[in-house]
N, CA, C and O atoms as CSV, one atom per row, in Angstrom:
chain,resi,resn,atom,element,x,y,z
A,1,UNK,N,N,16.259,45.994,-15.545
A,1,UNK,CA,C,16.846,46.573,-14.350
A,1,UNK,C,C,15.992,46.193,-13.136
A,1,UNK,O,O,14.762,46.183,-13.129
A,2,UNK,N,N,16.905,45.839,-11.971
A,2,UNK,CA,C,16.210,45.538,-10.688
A,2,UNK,C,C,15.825,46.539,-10.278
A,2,UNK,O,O,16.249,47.634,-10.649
A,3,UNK,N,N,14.540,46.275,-9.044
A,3,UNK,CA,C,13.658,47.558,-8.319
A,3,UNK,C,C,14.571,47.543,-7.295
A,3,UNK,O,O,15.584,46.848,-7.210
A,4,UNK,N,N,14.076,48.487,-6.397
A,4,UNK,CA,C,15.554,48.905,-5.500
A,4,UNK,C,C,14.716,47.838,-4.007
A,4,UNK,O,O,14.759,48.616,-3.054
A,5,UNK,N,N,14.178,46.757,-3.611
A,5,UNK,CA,C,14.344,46.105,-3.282
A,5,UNK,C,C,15.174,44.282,-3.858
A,5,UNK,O,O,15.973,43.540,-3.286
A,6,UNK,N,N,14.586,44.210,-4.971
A,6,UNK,CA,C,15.716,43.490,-5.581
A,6,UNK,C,C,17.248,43.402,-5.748
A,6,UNK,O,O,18.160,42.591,-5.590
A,7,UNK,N,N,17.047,44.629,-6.139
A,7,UNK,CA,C,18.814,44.706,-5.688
A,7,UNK,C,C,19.284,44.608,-4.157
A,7,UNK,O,O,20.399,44.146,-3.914
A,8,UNK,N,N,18.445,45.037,-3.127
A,8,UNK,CA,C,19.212,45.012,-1.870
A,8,UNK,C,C,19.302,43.849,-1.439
A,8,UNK,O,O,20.084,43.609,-0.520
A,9,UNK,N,N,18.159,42.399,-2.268
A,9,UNK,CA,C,18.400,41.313,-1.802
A,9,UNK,C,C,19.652,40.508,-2.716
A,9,UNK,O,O,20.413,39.581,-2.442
A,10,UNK,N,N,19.493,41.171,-3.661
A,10,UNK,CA,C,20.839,40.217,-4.728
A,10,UNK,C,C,22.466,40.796,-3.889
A,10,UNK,O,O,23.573,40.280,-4.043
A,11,UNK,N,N,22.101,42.050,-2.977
A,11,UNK,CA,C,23.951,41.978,-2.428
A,11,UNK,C,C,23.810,41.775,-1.251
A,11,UNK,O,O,22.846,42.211,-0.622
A,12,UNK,N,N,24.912,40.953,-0.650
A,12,UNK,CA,C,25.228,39.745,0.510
A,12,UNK,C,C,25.969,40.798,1.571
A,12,UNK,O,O,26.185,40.260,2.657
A,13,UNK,N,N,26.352,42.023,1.493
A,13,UNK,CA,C,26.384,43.603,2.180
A,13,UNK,C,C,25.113,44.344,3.026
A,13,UNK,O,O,25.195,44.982,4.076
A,14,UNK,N,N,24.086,44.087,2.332
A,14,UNK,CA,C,22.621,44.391,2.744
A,14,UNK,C,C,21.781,43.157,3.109
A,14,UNK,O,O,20.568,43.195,2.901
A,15,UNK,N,N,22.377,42.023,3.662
A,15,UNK,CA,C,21.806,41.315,3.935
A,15,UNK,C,C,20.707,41.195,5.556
A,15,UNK,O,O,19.596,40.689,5.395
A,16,UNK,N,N,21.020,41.577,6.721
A,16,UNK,CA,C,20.814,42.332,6.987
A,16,UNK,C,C,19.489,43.465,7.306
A,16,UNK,O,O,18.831,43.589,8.339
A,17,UNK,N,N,19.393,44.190,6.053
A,17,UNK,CA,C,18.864,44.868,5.903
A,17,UNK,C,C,17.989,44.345,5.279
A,17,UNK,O,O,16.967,44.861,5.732
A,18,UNK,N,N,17.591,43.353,4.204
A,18,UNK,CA,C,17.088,42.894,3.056
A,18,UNK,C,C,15.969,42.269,4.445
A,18,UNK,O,O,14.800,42.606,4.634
A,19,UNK,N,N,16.843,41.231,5.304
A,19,UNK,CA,C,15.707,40.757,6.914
A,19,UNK,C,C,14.752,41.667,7.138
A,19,UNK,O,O,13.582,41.511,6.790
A,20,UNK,N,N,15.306,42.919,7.879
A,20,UNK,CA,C,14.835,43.877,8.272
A,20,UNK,C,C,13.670,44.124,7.689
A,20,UNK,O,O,12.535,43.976,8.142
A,21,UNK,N,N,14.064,44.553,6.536
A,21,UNK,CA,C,12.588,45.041,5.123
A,21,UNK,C,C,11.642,44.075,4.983
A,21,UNK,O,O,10.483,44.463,4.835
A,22,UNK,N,N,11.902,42.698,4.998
A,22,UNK,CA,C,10.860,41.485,5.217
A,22,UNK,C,C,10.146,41.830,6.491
A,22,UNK,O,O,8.959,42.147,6.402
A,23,UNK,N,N,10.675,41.807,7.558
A,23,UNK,CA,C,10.199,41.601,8.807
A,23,UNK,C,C,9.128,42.805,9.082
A,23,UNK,O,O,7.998,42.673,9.551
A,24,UNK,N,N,9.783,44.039,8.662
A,24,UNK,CA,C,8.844,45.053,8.798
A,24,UNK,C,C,7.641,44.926,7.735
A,24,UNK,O,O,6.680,45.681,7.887
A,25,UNK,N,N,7.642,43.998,6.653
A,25,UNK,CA,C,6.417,44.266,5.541
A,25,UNK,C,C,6.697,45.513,5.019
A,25,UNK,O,O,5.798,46.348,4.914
A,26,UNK,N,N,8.054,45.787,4.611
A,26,UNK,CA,C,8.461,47.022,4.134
A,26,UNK,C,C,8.859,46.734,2.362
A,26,UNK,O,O,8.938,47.654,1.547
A,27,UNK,N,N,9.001,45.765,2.142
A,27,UNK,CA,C,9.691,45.428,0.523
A,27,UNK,C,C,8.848,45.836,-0.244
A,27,UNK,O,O,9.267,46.504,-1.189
A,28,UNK,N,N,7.240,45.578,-0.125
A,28,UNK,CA,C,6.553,45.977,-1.550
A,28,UNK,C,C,6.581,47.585,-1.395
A,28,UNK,O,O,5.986,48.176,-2.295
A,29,UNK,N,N,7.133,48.330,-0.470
A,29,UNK,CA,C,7.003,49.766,-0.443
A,29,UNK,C,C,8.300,49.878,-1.684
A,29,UNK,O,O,8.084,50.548,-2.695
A,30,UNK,N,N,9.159,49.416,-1.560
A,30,UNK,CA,C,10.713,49.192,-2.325
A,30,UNK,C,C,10.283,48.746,-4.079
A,30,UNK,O,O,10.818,48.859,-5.182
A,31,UNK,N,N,9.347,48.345,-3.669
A,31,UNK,CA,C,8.954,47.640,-5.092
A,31,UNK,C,C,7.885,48.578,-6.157
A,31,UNK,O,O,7.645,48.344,-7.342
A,32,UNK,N,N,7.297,49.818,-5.206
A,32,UNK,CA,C,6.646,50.838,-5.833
A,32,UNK,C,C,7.273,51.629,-7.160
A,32,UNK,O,O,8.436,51.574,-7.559
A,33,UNK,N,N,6.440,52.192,-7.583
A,33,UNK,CA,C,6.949,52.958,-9.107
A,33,UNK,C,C,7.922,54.087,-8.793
A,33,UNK,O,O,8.845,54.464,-9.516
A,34,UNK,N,N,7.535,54.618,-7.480
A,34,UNK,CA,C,8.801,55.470,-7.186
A,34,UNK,C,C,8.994,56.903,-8.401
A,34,UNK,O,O,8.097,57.148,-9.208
A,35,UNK,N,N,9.868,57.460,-8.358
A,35,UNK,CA,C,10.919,57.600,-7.965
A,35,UNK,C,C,11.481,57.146,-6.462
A,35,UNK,O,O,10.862,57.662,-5.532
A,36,UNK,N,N,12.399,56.393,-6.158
A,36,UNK,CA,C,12.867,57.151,-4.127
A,36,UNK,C,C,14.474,56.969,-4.706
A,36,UNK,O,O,15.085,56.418,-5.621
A,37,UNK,N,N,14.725,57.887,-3.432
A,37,UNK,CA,C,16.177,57.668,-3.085
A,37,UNK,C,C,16.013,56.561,-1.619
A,37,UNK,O,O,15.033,56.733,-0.894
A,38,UNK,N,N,16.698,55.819,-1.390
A,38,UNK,CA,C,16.807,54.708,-0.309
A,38,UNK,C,C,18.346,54.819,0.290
A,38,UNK,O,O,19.379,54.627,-0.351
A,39,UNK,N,N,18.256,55.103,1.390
A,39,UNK,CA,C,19.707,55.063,1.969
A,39,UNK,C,C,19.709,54.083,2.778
A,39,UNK,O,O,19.260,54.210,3.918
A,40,UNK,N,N,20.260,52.843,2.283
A,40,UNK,CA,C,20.781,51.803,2.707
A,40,UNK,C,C,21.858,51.586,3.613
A,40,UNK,O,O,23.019,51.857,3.308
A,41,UNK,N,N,21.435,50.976,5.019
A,41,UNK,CA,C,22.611,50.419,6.192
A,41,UNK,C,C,23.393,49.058,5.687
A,41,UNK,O,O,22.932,48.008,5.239
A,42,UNK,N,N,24.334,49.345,5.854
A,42,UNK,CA,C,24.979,47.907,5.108
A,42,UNK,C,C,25.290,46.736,6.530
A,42,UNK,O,O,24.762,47.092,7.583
A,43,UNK,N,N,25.811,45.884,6.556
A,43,UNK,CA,C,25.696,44.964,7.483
A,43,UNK,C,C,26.430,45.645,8.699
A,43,UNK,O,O,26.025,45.839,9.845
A,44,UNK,N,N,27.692,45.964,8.072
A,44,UNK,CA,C,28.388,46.693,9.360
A,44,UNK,C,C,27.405,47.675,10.228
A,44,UNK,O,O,27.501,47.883,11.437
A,45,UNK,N,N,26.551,48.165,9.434
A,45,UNK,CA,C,26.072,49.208,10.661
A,45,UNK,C,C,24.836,48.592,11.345
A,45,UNK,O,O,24.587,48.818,12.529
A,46,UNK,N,N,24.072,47.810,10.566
A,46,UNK,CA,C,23.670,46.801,11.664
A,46,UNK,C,C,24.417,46.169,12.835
A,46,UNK,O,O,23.729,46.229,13.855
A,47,UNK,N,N,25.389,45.686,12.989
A,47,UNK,CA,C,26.114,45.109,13.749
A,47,UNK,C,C,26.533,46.121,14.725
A,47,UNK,O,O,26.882,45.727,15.838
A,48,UNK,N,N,26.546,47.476,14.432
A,48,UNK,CA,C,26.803,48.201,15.686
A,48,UNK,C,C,25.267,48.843,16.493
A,48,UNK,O,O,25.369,49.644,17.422
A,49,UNK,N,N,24.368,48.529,16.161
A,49,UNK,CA,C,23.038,48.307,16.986
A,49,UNK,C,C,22.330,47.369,17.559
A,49,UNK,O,O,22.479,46.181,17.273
A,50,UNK,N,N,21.670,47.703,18.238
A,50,UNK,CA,C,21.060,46.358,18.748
A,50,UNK,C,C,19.545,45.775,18.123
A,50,UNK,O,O,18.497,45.773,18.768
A,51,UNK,N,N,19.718,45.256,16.619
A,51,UNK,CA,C,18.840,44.881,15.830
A,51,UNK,C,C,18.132,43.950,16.358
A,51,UNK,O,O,17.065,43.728,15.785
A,52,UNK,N,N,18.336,43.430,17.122
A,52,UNK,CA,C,17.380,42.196,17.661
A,52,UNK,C,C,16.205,43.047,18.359
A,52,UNK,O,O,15.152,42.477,18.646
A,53,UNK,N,N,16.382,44.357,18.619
A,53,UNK,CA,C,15.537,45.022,19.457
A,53,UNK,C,C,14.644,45.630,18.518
A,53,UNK,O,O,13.494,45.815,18.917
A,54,UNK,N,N,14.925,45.965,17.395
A,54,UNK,CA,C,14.420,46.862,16.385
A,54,UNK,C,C,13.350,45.702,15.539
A,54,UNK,O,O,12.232,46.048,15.158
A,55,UNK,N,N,13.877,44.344,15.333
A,55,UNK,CA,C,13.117,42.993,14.804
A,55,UNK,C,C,12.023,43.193,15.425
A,55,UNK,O,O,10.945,43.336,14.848
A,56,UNK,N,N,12.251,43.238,17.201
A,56,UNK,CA,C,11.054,42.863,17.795
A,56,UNK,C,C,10.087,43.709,17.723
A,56,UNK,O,O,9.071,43.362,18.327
A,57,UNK,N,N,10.049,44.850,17.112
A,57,UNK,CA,C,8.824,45.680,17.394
A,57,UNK,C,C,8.973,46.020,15.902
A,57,UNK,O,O,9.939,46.658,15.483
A,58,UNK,N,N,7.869,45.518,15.028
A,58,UNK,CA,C,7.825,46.128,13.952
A,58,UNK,C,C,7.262,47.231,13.685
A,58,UNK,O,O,7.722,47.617,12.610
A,59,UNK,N,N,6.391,48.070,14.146
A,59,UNK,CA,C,6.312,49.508,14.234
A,59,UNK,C,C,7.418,49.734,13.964
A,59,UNK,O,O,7.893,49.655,12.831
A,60,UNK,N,N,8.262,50.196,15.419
A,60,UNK,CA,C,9.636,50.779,15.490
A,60,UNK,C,C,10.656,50.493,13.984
A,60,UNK,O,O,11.506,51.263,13.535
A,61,UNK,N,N,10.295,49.324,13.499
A,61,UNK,CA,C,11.334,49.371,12.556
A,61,UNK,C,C,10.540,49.537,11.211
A,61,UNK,O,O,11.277,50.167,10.453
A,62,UNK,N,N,9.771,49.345,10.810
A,62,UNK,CA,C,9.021,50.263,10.142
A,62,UNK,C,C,9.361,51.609,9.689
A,62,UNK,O,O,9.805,52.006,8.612
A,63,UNK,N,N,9.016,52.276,10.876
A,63,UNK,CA,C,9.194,53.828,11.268
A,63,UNK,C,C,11.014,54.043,10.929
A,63,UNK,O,O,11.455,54.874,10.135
A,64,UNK,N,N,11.681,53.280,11.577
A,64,UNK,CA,C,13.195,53.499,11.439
A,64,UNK,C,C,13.626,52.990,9.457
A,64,UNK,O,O,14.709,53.435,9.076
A,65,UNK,N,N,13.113,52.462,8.789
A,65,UNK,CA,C,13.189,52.158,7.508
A,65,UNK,C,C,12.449,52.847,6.618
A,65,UNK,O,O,12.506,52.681,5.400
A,66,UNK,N,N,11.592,53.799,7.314
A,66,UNK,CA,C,10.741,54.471,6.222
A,66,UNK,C,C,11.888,55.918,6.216
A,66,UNK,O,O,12.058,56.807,5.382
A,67,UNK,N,N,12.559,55.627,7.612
A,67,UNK,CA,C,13.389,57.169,7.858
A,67,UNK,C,C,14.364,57.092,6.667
A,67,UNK,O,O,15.071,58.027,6.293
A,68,UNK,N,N,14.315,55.841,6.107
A,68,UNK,CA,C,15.577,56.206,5.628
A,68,UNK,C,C,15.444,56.170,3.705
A,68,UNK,O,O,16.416,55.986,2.973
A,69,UNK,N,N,13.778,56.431,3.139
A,69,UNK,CA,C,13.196,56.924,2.379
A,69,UNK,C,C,12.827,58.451,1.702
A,69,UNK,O,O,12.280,59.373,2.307
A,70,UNK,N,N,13.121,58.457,0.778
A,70,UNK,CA,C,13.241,60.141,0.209
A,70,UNK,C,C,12.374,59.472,-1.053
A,70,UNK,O,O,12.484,58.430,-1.700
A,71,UNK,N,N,11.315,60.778,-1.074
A,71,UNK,CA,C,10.612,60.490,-2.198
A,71,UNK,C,C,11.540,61.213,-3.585
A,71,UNK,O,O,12.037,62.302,-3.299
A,72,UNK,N,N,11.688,60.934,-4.385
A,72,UNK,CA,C,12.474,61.747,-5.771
A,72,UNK,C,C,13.733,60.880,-5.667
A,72,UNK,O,O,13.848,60.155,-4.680
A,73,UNK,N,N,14.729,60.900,-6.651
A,73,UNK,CA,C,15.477,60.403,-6.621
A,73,UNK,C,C,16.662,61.458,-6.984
A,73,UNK,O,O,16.667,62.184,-7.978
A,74,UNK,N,N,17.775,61.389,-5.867
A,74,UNK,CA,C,18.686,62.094,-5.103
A,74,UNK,C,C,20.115,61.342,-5.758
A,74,UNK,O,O,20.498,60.282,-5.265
A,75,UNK,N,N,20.679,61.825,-6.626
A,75,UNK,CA,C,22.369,61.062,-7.079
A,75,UNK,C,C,23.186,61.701,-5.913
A,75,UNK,O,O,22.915,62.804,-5.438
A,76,UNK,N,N,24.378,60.773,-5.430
A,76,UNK,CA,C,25.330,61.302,-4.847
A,76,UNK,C,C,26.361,63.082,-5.007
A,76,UNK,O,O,27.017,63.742,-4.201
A,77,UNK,N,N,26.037,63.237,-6.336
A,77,UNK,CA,C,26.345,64.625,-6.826
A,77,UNK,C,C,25.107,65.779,-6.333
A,77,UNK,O,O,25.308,66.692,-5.533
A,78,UNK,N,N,24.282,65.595,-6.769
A,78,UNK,CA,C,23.085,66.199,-5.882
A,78,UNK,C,C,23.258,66.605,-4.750
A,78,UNK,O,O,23.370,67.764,-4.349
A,79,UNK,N,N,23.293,65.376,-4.048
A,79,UNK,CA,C,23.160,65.835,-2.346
A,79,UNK,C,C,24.669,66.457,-2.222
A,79,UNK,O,O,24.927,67.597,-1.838
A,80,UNK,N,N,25.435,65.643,-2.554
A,80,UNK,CA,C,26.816,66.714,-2.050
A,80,UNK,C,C,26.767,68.652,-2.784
A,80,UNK,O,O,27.320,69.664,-2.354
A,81,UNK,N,N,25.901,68.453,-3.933
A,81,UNK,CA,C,25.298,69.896,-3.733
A,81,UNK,C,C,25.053,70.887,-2.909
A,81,UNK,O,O,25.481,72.018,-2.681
A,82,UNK,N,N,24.151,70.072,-2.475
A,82,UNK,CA,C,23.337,70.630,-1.526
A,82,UNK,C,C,24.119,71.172,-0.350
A,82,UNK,O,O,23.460,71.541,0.623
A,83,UNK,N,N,25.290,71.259,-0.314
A,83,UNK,CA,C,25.954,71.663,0.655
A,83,UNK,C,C,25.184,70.933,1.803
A,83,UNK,O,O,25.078,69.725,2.013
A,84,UNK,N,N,24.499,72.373,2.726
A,84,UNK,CA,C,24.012,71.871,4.233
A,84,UNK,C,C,22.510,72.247,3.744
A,84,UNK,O,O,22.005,73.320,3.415
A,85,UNK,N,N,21.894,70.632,3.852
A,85,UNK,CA,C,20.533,71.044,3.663
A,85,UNK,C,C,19.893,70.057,4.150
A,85,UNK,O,O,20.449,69.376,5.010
A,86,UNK,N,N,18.440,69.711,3.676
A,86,UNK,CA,C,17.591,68.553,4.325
A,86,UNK,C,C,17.179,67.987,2.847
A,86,UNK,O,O,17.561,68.363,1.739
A,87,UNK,N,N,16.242,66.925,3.226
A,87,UNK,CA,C,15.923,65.975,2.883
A,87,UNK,C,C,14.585,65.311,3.630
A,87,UNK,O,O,14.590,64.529,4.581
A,88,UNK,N,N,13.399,65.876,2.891
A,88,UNK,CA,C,12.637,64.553,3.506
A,88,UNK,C,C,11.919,63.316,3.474
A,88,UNK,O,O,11.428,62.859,2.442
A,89,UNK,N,N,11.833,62.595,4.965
A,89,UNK,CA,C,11.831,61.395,4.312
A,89,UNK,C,C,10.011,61.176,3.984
A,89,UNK,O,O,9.051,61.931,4.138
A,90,UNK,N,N,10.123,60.019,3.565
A,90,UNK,CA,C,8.593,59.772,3.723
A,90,UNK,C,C,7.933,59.056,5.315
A,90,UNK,O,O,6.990,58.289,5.509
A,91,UNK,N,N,8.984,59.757,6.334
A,91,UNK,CA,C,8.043,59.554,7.670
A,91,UNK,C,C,7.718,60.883,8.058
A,91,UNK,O,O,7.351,61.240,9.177
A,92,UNK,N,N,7.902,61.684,6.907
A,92,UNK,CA,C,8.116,63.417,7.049
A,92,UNK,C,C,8.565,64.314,7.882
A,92,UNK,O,O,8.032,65.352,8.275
A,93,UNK,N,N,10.295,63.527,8.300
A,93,UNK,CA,C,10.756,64.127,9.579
A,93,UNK,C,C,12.011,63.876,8.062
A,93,UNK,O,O,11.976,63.073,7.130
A,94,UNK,N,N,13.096,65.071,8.448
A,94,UNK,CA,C,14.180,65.419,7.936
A,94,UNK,C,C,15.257,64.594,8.032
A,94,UNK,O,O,15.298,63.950,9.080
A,95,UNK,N,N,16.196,64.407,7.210
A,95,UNK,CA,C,17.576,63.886,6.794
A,95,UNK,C,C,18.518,65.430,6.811
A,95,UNK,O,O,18.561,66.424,6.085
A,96,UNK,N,N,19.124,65.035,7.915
A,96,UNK,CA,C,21.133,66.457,7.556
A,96,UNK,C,C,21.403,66.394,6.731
A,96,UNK,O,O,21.725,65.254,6.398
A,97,UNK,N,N,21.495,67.210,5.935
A,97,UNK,CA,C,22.939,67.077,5.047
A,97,UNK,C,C,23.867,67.924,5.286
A,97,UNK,O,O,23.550,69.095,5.495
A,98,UNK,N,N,25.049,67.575,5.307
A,98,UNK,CA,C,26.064,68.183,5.835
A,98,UNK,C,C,27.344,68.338,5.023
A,98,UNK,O,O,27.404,67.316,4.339
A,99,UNK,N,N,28.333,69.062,4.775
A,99,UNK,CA,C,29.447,68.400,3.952
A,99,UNK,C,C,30.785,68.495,5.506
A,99,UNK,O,O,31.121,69.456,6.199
A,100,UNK,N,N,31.176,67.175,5.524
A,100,UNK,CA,C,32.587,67.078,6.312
A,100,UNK,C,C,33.966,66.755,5.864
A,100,UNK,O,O,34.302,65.570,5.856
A,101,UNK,N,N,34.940,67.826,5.429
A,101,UNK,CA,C,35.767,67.991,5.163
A,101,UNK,C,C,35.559,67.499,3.390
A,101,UNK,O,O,36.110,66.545,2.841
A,102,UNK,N,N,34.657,68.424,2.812
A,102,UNK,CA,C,34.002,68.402,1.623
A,102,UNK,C,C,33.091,66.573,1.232
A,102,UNK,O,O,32.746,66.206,0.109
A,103,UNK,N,N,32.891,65.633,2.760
A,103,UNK,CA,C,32.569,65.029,1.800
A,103,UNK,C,C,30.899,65.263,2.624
A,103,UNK,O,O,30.609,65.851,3.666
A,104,UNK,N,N,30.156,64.612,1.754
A,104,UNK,CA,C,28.580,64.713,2.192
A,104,UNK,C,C,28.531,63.561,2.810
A,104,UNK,O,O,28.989,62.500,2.385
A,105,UNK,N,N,27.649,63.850,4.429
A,105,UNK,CA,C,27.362,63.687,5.443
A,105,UNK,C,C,25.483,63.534,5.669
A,105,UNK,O,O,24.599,64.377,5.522
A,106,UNK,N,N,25.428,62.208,6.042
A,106,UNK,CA,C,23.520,62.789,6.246
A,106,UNK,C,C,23.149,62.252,7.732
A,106,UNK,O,O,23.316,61.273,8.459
A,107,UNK,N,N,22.924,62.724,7.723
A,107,UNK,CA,C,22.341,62.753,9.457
A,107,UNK,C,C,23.871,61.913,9.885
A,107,UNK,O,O,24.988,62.428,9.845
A,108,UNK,N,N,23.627,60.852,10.189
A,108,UNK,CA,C,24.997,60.239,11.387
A,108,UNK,C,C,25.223,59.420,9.944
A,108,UNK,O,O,25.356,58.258,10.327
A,109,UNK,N,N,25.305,59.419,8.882
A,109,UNK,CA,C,26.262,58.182,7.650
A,109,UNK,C,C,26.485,58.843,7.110
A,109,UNK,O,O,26.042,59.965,6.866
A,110,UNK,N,N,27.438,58.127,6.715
A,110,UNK,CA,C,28.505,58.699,5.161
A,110,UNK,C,C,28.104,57.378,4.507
A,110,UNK,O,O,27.576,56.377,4.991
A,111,UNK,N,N,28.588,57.722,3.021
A,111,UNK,CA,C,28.647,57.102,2.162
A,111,UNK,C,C,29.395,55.731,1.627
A,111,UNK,O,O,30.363,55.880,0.881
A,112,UNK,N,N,29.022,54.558,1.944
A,112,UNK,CA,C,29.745,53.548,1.362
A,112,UNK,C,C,29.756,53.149,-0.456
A,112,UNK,O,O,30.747,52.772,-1.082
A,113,UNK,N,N,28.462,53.349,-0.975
A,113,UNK,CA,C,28.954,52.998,-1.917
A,113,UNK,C,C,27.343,54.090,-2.585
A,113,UNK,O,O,26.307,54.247,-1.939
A,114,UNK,N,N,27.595,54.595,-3.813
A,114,UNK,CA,C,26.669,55.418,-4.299
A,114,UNK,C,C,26.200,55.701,-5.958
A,114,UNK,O,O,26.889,55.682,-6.978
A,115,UNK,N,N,24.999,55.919,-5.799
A,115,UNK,CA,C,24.419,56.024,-7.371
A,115,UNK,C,C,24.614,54.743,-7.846
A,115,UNK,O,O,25.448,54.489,-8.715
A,116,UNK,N,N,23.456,53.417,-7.017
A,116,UNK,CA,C,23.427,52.230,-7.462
A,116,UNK,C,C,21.742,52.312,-7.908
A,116,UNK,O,O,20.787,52.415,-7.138
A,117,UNK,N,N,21.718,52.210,-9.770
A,117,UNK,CA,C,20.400,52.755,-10.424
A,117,UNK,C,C,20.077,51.125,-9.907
A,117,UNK,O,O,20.593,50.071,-9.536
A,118,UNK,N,N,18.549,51.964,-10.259
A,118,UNK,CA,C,17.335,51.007,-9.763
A,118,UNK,C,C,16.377,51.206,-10.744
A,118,UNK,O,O,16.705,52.245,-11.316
A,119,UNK,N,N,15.381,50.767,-11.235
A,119,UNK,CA,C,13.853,50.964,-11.700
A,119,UNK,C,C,13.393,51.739,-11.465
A,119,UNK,O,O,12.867,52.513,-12.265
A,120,UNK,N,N,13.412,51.873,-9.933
A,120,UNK,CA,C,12.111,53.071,-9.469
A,120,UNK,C,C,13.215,53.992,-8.445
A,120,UNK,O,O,12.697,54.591,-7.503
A,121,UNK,N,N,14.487,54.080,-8.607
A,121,UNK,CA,C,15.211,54.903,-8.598
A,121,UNK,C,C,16.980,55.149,-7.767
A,121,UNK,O,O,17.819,55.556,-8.570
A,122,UNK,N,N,17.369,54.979,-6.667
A,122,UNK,CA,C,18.832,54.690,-6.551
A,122,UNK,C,C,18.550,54.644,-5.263
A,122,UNK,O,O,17.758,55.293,-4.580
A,123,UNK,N,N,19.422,53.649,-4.969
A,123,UNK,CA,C,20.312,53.572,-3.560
A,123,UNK,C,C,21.816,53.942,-3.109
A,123,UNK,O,O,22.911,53.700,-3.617
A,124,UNK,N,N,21.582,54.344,-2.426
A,124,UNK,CA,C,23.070,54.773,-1.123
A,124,UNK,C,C,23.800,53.991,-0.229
A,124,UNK,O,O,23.847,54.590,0.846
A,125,UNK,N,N,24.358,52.985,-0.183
A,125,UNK,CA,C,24.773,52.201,0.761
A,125,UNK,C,C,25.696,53.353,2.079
A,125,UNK,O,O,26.728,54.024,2.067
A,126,UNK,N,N,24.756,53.095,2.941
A,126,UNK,CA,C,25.612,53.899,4.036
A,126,UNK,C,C,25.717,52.781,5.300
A,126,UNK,O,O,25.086,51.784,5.650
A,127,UNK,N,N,27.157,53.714,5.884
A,127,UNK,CA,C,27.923,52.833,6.862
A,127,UNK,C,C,26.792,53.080,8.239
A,127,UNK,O,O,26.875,52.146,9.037
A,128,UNK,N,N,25.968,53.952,8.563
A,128,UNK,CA,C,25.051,53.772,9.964
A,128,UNK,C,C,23.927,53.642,9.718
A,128,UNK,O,O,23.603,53.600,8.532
A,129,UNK,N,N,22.680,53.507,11.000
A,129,UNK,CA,C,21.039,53.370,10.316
A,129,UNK,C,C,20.804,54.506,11.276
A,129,UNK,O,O,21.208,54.765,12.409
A,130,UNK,N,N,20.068,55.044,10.477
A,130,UNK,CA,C,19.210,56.470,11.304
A,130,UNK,C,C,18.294,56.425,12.020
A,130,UNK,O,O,17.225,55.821,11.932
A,131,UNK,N,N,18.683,57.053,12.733
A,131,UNK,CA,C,17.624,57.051,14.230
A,131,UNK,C,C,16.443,58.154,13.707
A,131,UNK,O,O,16.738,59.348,13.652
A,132,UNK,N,N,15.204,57.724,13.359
A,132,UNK,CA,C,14.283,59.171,13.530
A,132,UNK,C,C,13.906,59.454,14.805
A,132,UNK,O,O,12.918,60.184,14.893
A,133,UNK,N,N,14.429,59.071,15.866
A,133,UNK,CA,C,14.302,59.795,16.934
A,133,UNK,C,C,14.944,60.863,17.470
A,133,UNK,O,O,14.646,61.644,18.373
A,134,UNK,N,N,15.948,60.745,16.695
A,134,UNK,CA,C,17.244,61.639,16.847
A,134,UNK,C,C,17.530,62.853,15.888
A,134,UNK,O,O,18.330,63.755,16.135
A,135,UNK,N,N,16.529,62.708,14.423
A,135,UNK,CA,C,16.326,63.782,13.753
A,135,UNK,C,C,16.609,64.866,13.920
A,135,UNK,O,O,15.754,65.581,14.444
A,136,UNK,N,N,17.741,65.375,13.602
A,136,UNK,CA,C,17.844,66.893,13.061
A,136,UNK,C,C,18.676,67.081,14.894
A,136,UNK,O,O,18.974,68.226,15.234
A,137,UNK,N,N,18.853,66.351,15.511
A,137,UNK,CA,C,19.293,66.558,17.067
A,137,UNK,C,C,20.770,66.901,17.330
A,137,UNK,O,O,21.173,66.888,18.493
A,138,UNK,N,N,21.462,67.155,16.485
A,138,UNK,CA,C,23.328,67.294,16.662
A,138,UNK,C,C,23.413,68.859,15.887
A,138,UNK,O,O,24.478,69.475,15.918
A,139,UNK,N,N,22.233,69.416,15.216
A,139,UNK,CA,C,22.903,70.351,14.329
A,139,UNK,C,C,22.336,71.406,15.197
A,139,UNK,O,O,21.176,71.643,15.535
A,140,UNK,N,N,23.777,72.135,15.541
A,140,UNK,CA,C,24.015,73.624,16.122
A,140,UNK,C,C,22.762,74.923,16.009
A,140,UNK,O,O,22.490,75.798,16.831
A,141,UNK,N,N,22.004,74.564,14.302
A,141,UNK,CA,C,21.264,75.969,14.331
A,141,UNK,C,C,19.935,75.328,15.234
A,141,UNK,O,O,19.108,76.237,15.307
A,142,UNK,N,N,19.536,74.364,15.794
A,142,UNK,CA,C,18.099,73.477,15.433
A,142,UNK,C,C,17.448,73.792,16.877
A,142,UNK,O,O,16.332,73.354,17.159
């Protein structure tokens, strides 16, 4: 079984993203013993940011790819559990969870494709990339 950077480079969906994780010196984090859950931006939601901006400062994208890291590993049944809860990441700032119109919601993505096993534990293909600047910033109680 592939580590959950291997797999994000074997699909042509996360391609993309697979850049991203190079550029930041983020893959051997992907390649750890883990457990993680990894919530993956798929190309489309790259394409609605301005990634060329996020390339250029690898801090910033760093920081924006670690947001989207959960230590333990989280199945799509799980989190939709969880009703309305958090999640944190390993930049130790929180993930929403939300359910919208019963389906589970995390911070600004939904779910494209889910409970893709890994080695060191699963990925989430989601349709947006999370802002940790924006953390926890839309929900009513906060």
């Amino acid at each position: 079984m592939k580590d959950i950077m291997e797999t994000i480079k074997a699909d042509a969906s996360l391609g993309k993203l697979a850049n991203a994780l190079e550029k930041a010196n983020f893959a051997g984090r992907l390649q750890g013993a883990g457990p993680y859950t990894f919530f993956a931006p798929n190309n489309d939601a790259f394409a609605r940011m301005d990634i060329e901006k996020f390339l250029q400062d690898p801090k910033v994208l760093a920081e924006t790819l670690t947001y989207h890291l959960v230590a333990g590993k989280y199945s799509a049944k799980a989190i939709h559990e969880m009703g309305s809860g958090k999640l944190v990441t390993e930049t130790g700032k929180s993930l929403t969870v939300e359910l919208d119109e019963g389906e589970a919601v995390i911070d600004n993505g939904k779910f494209v494709t889910t409970d893709i096993e890994c080695s060191n534990g699963i990925i989430h293909i989601i349709d947006n990339v999370f802002q940790p600047q924006l953390s926890g910033w839309y929900r009513e109680d906060l």
